[in-house]
PyMOL Python script that loads the backbone (N, CA, C, O; Angstrom):
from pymol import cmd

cmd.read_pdbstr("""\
ATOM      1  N   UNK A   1     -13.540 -14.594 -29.959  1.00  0.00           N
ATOM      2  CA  UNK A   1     -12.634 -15.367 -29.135  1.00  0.00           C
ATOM      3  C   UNK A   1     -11.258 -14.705 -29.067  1.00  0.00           C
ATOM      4  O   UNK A   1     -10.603 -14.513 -28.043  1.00  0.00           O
ATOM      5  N   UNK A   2     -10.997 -14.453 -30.052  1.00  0.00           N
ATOM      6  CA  UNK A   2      -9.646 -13.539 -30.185  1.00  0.00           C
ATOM      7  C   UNK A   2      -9.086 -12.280 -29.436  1.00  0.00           C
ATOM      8  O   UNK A   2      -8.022 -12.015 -28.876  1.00  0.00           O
ATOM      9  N   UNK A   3     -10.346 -11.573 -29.684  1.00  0.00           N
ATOM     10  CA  UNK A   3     -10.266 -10.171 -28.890  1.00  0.00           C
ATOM     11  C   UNK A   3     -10.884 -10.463 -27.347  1.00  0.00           C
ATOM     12  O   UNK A   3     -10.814  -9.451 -26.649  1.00  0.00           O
ATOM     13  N   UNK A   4     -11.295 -11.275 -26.875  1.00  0.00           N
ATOM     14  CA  UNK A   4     -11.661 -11.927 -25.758  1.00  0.00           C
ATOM     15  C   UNK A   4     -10.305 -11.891 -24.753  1.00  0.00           C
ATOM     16  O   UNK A   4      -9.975 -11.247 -23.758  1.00  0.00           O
ATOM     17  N   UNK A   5      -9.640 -13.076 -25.680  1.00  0.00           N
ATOM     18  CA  UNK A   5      -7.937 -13.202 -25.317  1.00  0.00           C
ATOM     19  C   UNK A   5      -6.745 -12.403 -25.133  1.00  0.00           C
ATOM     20  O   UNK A   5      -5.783 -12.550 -24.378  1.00  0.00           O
ATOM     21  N   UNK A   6      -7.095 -11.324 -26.192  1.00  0.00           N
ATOM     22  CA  UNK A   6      -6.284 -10.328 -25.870  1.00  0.00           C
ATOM     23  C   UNK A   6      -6.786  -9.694 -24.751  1.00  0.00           C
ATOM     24  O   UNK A   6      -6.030  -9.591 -23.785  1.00  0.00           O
ATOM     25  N   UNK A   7      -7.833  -9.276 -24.684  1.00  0.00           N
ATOM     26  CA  UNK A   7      -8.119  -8.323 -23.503  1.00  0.00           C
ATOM     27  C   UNK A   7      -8.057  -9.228 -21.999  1.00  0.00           C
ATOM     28  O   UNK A   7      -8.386  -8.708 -20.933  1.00  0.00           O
ATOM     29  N   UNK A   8      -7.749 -10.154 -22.072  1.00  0.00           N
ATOM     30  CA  UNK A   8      -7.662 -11.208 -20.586  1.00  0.00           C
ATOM     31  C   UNK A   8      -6.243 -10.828 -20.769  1.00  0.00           C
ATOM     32  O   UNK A   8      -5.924  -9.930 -19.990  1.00  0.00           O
ATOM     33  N   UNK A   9      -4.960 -11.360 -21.818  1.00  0.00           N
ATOM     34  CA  UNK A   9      -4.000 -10.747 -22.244  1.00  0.00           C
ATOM     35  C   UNK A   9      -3.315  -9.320 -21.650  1.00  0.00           C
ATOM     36  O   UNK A   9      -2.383  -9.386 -20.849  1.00  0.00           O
ATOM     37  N   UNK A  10      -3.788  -8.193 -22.052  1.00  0.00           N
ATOM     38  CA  UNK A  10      -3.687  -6.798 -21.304  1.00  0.00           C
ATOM     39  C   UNK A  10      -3.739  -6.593 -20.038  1.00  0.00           C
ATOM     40  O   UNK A  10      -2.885  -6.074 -19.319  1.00  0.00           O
ATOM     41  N   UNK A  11      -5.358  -7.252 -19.610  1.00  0.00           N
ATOM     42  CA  UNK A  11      -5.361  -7.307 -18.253  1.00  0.00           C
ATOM     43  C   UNK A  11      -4.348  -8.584 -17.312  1.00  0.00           C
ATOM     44  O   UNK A  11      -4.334  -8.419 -16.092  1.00  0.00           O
ATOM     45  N   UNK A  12      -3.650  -9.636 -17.803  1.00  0.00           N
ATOM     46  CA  UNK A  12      -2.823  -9.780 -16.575  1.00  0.00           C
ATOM     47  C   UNK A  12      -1.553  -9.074 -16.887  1.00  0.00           C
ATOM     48  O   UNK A  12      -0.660  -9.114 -16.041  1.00  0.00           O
ATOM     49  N   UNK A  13      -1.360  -8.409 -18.041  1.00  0.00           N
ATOM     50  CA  UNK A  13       0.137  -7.720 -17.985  1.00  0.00           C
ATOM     51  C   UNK A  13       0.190  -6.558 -17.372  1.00  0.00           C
ATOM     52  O   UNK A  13       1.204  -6.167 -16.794  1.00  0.00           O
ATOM     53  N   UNK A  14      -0.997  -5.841 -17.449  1.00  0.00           N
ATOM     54  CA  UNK A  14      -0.917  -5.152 -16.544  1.00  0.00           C
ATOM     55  C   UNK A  14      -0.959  -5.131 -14.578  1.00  0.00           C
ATOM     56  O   UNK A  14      -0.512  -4.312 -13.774  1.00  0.00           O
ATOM     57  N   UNK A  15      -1.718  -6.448 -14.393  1.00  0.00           N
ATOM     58  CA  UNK A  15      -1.832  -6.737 -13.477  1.00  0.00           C
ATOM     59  C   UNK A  15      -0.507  -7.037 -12.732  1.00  0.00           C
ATOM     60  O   UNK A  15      -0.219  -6.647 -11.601  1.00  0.00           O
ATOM     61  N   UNK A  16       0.557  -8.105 -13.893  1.00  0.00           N
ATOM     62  CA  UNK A  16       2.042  -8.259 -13.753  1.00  0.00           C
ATOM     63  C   UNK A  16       2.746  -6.801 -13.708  1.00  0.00           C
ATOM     64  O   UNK A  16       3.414  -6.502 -12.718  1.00  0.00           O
ATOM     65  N   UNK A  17       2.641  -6.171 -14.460  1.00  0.00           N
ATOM     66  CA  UNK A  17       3.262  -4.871 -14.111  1.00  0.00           C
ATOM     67  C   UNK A  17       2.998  -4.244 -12.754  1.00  0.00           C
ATOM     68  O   UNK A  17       3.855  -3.741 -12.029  1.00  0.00           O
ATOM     69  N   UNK A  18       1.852  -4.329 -12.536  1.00  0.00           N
ATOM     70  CA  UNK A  18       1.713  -3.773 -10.795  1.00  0.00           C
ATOM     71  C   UNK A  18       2.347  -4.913  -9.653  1.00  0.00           C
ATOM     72  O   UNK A  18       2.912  -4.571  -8.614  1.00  0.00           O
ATOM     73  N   UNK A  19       2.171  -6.039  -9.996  1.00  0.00           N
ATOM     74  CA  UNK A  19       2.830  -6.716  -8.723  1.00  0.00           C
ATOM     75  C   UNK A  19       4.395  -6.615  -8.546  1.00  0.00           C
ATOM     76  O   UNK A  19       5.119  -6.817  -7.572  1.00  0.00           O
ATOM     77  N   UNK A  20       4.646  -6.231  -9.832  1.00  0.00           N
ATOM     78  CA  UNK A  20       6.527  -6.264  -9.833  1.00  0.00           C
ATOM     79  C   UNK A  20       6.901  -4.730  -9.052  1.00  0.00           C
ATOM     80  O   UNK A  20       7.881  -4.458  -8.359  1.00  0.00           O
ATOM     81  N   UNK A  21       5.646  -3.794  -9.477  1.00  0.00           N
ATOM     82  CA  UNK A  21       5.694  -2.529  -8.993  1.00  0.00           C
ATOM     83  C   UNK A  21       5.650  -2.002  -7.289  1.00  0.00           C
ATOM     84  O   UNK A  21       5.914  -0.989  -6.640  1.00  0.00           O
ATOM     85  N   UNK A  22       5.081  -3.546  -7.036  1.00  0.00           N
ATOM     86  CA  UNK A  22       4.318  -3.412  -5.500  1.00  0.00           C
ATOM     87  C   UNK A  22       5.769  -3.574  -4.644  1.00  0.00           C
ATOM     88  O   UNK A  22       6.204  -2.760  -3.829  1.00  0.00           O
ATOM     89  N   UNK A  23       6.369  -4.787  -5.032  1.00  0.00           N
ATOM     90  CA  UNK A  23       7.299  -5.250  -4.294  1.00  0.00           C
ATOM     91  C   UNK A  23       8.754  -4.456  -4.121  1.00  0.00           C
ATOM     92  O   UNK A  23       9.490  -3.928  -4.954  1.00  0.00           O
ATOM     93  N   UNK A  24       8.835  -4.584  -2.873  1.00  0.00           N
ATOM     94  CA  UNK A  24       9.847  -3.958  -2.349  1.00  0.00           C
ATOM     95  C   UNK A  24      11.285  -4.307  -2.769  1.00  0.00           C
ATOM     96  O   UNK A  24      11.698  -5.455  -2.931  1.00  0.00           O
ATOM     97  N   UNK A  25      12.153  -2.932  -2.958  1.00  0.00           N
ATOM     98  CA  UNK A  25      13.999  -3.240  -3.717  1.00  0.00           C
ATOM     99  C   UNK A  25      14.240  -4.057  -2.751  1.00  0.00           C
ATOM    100  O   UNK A  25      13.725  -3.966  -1.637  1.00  0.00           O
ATOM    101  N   UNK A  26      15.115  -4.999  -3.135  1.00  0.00           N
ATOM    102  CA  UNK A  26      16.085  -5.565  -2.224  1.00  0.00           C
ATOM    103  C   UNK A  26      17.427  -5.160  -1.587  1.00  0.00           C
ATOM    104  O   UNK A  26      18.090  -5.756  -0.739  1.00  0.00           O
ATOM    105  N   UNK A  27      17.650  -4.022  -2.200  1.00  0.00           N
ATOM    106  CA  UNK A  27      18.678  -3.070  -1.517  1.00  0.00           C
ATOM    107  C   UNK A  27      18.793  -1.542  -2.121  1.00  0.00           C
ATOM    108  O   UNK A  27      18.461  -1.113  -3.226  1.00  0.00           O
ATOM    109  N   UNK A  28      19.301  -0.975  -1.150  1.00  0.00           N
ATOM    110  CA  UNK A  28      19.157   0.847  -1.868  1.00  0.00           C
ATOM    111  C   UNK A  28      20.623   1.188  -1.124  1.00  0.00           C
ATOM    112  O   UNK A  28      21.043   1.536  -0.020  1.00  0.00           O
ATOM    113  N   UNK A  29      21.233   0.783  -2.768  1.00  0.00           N
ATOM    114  CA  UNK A  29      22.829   1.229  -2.540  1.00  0.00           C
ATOM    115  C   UNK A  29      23.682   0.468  -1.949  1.00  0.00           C
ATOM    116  O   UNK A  29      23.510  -0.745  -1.830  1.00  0.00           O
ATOM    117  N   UNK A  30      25.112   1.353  -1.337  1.00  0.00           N
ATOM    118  CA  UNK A  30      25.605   0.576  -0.013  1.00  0.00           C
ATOM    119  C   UNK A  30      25.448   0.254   1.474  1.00  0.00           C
ATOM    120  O   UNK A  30      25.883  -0.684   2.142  1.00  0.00           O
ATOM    121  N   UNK A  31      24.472   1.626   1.888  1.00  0.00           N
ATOM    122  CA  UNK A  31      23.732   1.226   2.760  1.00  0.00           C
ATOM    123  C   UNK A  31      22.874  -0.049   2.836  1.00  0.00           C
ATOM    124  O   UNK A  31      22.939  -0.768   3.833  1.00  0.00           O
ATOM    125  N   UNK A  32      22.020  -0.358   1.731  1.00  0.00           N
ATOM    126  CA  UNK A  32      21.610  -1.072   1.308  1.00  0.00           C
ATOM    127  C   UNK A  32      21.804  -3.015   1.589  1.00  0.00           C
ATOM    128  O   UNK A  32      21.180  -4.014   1.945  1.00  0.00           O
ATOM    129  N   UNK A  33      23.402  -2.447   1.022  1.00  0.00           N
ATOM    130  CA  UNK A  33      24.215  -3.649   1.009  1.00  0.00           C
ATOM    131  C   UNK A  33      24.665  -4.371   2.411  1.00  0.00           C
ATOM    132  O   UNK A  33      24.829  -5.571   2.632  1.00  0.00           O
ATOM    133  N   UNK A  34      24.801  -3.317   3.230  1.00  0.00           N
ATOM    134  CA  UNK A  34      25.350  -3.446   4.557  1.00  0.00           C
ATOM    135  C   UNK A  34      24.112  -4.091   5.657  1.00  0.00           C
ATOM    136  O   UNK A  34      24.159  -4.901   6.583  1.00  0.00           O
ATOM    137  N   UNK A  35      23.066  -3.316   5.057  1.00  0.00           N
ATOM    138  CA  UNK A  35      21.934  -3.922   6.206  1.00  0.00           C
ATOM    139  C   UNK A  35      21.160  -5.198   5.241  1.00  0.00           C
ATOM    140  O   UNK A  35      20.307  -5.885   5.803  1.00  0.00           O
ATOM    141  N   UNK A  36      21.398  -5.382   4.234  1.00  0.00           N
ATOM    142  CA  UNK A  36      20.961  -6.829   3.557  1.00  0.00           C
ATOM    143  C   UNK A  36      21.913  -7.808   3.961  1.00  0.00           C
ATOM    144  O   UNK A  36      21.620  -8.928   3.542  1.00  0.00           O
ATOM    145  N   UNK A  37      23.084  -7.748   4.721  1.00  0.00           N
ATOM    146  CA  UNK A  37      23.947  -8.675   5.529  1.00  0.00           C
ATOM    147  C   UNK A  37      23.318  -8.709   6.744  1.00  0.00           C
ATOM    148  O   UNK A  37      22.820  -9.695   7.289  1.00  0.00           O
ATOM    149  N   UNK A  38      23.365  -7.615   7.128  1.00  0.00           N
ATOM    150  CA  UNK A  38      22.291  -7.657   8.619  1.00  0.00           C
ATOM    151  C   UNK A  38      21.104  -8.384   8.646  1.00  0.00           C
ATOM    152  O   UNK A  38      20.699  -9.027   9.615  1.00  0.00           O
ATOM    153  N   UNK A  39      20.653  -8.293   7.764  1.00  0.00           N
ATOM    154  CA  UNK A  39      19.122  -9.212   7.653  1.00  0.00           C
ATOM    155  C   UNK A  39      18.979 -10.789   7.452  1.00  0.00           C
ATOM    156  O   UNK A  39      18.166 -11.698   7.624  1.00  0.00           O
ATOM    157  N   UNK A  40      20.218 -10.564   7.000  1.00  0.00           N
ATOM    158  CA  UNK A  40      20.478 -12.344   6.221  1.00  0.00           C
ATOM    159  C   UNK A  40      21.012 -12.994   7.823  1.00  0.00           C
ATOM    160  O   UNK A  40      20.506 -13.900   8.487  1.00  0.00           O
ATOM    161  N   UNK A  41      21.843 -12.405   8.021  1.00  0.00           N
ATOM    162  CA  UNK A  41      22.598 -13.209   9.344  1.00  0.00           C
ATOM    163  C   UNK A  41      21.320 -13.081  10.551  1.00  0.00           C
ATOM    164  O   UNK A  41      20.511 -13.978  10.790  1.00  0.00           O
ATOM    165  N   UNK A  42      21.358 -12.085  11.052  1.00  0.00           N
ATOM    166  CA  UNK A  42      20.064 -11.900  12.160  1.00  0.00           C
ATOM    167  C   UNK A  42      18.818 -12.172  11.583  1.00  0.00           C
ATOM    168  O   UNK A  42      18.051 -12.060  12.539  1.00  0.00           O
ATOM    169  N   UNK A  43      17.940 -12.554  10.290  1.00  0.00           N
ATOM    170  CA  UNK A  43      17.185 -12.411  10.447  1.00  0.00           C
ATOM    171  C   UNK A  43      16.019 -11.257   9.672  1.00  0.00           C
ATOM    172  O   UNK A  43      16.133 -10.099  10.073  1.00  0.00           O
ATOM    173  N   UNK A  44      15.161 -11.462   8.830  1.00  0.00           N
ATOM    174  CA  UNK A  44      14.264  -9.943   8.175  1.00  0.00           C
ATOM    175  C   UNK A  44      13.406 -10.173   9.091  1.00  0.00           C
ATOM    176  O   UNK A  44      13.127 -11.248   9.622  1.00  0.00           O
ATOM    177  N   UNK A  45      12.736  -8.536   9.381  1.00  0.00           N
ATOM    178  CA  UNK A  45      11.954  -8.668  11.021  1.00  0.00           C
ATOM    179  C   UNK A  45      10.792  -8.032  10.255  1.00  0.00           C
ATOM    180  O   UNK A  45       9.738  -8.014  10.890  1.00  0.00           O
ATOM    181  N   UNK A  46      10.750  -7.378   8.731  1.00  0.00           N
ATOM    182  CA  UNK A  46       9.983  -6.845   8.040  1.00  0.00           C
ATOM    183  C   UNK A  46       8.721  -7.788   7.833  1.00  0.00           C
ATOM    184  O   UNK A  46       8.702  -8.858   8.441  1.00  0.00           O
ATOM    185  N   UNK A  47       7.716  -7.454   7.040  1.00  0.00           N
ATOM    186  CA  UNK A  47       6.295  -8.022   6.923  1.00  0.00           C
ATOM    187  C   UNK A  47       6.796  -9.203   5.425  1.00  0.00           C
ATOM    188  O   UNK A  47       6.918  -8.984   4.220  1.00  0.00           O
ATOM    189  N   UNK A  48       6.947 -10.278   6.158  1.00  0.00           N
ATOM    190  CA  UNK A  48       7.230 -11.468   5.384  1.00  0.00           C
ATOM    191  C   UNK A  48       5.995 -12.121   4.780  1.00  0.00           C
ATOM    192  O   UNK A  48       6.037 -13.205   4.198  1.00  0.00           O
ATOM    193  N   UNK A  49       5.160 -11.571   4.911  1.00  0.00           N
ATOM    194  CA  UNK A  49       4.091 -12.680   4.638  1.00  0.00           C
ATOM    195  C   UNK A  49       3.731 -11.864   3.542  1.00  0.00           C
ATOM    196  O   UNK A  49       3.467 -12.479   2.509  1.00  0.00           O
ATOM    197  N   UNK A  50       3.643 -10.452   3.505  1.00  0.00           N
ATOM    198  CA  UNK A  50       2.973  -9.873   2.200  1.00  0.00           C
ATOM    199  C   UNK A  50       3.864  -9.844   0.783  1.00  0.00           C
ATOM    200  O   UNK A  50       3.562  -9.908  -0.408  1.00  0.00           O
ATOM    201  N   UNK A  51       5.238  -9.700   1.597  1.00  0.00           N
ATOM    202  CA  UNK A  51       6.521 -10.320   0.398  1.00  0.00           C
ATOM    203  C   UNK A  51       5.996 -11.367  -0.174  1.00  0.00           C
ATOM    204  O   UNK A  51       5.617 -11.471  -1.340  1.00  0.00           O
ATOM    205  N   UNK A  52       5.976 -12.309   0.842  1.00  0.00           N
ATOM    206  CA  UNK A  52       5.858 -13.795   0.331  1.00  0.00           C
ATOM    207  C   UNK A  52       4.439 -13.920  -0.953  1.00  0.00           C
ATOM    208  O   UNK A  52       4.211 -14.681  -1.893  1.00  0.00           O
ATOM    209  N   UNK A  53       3.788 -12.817  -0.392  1.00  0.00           N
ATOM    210  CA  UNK A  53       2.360 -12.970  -1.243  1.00  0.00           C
ATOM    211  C   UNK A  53       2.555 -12.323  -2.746  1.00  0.00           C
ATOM    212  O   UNK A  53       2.058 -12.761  -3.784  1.00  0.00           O
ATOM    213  N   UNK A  54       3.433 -11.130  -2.596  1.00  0.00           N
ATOM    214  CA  UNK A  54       3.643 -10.481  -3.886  1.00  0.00           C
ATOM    215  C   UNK A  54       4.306 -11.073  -4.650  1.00  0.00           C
ATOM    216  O   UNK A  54       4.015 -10.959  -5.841  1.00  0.00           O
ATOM    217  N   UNK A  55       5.527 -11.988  -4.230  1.00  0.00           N
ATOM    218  CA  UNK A  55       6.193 -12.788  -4.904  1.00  0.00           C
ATOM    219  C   UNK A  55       5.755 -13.767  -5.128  1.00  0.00           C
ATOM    220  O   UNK A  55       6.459 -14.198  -6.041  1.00  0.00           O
ATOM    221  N   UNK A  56       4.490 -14.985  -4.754  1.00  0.00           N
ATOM    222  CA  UNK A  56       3.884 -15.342  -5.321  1.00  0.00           C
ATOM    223  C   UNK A  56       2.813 -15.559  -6.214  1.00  0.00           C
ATOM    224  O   UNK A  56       2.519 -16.465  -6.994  1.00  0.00           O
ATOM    225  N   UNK A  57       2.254 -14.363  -5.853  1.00  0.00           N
ATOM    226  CA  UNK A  57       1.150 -13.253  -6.897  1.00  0.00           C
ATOM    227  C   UNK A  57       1.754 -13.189  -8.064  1.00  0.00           C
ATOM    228  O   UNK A  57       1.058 -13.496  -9.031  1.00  0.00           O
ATOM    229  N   UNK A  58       3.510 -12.690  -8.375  1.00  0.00           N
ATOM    230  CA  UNK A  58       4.015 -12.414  -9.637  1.00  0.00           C
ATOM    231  C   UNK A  58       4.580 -13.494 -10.285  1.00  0.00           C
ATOM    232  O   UNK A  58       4.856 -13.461 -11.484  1.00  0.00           O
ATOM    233  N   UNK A  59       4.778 -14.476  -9.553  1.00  0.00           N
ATOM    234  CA  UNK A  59       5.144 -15.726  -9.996  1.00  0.00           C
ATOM    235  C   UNK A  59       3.783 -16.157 -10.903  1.00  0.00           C
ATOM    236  O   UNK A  59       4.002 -16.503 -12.065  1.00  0.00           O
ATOM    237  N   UNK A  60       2.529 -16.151 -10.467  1.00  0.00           N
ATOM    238  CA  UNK A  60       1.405 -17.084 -11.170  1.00  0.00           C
ATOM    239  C   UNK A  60       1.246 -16.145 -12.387  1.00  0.00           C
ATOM    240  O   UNK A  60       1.263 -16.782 -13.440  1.00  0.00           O
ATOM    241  N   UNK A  61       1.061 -14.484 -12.579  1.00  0.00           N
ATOM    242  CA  UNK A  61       0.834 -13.702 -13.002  1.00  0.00           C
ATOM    243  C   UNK A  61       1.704 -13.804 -13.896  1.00  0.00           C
ATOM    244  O   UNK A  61       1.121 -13.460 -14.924  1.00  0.00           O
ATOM    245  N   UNK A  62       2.749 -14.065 -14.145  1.00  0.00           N
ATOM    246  CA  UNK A  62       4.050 -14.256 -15.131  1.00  0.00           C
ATOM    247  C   UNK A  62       3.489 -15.761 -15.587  1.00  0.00           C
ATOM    248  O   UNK A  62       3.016 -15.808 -16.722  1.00  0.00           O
ATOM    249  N   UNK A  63       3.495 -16.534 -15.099  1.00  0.00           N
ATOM    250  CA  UNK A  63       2.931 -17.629 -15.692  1.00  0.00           C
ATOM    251  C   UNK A  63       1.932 -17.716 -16.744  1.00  0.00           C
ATOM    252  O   UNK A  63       2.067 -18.364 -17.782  1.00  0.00           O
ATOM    253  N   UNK A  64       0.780 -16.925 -16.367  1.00  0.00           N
ATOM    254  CA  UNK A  64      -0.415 -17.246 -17.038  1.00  0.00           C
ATOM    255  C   UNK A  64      -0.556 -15.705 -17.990  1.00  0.00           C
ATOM    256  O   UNK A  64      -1.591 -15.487 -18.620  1.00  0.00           O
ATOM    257  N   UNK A  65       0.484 -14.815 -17.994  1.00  0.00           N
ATOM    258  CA  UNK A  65       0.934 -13.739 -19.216  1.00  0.00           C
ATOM    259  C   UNK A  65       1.416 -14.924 -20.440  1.00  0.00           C
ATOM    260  O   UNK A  65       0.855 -14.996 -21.533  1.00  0.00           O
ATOM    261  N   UNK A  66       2.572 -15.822 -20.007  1.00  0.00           N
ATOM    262  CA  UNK A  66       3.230 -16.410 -20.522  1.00  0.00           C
ATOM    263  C   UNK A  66       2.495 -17.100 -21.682  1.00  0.00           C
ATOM    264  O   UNK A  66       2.585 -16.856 -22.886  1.00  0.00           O
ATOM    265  N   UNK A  67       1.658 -18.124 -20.972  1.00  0.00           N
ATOM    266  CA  UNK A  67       0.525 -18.881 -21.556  1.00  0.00           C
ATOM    267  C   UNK A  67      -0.108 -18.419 -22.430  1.00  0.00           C
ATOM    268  O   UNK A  67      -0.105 -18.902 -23.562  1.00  0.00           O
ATOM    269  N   UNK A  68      -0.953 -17.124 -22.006  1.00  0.00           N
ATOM    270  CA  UNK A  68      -1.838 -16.769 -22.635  1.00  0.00           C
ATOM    271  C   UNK A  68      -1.344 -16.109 -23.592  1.00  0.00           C
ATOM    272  O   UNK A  68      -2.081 -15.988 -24.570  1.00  0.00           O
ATOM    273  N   UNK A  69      -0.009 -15.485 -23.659  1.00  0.00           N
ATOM    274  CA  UNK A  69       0.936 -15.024 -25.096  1.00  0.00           C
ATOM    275  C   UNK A  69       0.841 -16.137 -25.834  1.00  0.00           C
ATOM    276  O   UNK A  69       0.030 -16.142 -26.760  1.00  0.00           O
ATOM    277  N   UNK A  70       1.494 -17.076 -25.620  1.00  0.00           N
ATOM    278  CA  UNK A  70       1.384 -18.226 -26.554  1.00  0.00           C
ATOM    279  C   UNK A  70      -0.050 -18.728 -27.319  1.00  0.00           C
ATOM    280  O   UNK A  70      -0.214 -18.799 -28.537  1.00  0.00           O
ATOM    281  N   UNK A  71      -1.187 -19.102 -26.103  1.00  0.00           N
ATOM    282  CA  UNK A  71      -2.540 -18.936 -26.933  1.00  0.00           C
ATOM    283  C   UNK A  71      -2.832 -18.152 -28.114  1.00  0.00           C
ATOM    284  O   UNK A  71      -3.028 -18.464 -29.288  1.00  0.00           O
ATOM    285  N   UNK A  72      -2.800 -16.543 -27.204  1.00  0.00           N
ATOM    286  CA  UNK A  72      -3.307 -15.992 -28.707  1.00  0.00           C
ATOM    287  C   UNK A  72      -2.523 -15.575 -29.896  1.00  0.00           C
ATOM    288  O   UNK A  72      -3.084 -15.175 -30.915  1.00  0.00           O
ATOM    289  N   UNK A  73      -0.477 -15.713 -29.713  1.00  0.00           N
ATOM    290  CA  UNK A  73      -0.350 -16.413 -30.826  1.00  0.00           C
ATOM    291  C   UNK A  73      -0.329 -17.317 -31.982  1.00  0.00           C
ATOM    292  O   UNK A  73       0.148 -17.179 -33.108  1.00  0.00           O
ATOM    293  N   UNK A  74      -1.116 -18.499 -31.290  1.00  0.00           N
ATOM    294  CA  UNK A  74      -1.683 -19.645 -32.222  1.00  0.00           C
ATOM    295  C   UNK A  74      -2.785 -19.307 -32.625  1.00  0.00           C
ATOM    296  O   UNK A  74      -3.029 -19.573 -33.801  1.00  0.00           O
ATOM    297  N   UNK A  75      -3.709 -18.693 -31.912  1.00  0.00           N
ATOM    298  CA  UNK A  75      -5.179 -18.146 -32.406  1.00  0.00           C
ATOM    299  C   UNK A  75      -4.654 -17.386 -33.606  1.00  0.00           C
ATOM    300  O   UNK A  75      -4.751 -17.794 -34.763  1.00  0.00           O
ATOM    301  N   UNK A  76      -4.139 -16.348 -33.268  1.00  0.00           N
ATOM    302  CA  UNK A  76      -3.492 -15.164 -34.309  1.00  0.00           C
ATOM    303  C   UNK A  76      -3.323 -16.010 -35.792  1.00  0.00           C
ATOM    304  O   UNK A  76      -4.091 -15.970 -36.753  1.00  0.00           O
ATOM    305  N   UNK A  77      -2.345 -16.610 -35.680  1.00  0.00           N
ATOM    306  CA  UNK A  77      -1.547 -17.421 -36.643  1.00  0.00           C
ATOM    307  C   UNK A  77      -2.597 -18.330 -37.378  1.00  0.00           C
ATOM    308  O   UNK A  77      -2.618 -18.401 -38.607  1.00  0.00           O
ATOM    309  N   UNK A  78      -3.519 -19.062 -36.524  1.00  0.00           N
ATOM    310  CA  UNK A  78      -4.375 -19.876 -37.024  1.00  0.00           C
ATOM    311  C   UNK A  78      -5.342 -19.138 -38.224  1.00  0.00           C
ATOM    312  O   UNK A  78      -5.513 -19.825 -39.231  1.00  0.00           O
ATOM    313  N   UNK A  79      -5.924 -17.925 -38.197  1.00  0.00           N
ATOM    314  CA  UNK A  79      -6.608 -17.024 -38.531  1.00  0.00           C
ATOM    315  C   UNK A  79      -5.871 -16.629 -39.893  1.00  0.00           C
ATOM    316  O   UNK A  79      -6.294 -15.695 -40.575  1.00  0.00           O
TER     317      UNK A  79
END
""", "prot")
cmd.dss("prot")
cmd.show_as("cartoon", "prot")
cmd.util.cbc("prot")
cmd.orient("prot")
């Protein structure tokens, strides 16, 4: 059960490590800075929906790292 957990464990941190990896900077520099005003006032014309997906992908993925740290520290501890 233990080593079960860890390895579910590994695999979403790594999985969390790639979604944080996937998603796009929110600015590069001062250029950066200048057209992240542009976007805010007019509008992002970029692919919103796959943002929206990565950032909710890393949201659950952080969640259930979270969790499952805690699990198999009580398993751990229990042992």
């Amino acid at each position: 059960m233990e080593l079960a957990l860890k390895i579910i464990l590994v695999i979403a941190s790594l999985g969390l490590i790639a979604a944080v990896l996937l998603q796009p900077g929110k600015s590069a520099g001062l250029s950066g800075a200048i057209s992240g005003g542009a976007e805010h006032l007019f509008g992002k014309q970029k692919a919103r929906g796959l943002e929206l997906f990565l950032s909710r992908l890393t949201m659950g993925l952080a969640a259930v790292f979270f969790i499952l740290a805690l699990v198999v520290a009580f398993v751990v501890k229990a042992h």
